[in-house]
C-alpha positions in Angstrom: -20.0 -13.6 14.3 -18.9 -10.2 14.6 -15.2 -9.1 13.8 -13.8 -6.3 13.4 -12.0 -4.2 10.1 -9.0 -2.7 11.0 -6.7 -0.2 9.1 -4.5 -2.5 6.8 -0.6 -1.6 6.9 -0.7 -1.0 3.1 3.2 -0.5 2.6 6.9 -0.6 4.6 7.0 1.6 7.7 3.0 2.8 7.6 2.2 4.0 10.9 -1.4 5.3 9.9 -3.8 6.5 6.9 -6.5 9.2 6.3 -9.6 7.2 5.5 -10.9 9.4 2.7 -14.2 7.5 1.9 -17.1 5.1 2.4 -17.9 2.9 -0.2 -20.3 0.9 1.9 -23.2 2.1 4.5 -24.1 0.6 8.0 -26.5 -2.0 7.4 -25.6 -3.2 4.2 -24.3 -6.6 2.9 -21.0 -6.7 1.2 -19.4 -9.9 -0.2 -15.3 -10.8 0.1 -13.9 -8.7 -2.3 -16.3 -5.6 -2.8 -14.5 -2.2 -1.5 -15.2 -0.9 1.6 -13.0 2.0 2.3 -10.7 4.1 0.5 -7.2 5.1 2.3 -4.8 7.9 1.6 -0.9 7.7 2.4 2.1 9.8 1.3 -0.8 11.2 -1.5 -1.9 7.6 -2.6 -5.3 6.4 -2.2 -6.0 3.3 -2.1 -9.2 0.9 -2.2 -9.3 -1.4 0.4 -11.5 -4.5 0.2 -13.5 -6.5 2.3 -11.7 -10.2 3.4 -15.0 -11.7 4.1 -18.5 -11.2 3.1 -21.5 -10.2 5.8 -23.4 -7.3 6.8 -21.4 -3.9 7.7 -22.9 -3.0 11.2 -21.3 -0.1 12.3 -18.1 2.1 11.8 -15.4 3.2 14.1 -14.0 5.6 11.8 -15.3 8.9 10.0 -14.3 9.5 6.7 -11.0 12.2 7.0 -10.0 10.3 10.3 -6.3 9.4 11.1 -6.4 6.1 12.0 -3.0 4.1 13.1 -2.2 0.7 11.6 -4.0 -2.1 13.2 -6.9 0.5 14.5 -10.4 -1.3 14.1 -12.5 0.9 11.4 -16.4 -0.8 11.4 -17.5 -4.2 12.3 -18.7 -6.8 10.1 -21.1 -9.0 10.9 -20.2 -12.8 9.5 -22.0 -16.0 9.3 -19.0 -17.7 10.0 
């Protein structure tokens, strides 16, 4: 099943984040908890993590994209 990652709202009144970096590449497996992006707000990065595990199969995003809360930034593809 394919869903989609979205930009997390990561604090209070967040409208969107810079996604700074990649950890992951199209293509490859990740299991629920491994780090997929990194996001910077107000000059905090943060690691965001992957709720389920499956194979990344495309991004949305590019890394030093704006990208408003809620925004889809890759798929996942899921056994579920």
């Amino acid at each position: 099943m394919k869903q989609q990652i979205l930009m997390p709202k990561l604090r209070p009144g967040m409208e969107k984040g810079v996604l700074c970096a990649w950890s992951v590449r199209p293509g490859e497996r990740v299991e629920k908890g491994d780090v997929l992006f990194e996001v910077e707000t107000d000059k905090v990065v943060s690691q965001i993590e992957a709720d389920d595990s499956g194979i990344v199969s495309g991004f949305l995003a590019d890394e030093g994209d704006e990208v408003a809360v809620g925004q889809p930034v890759a798929t996942l593809e899921t056994e579920q």
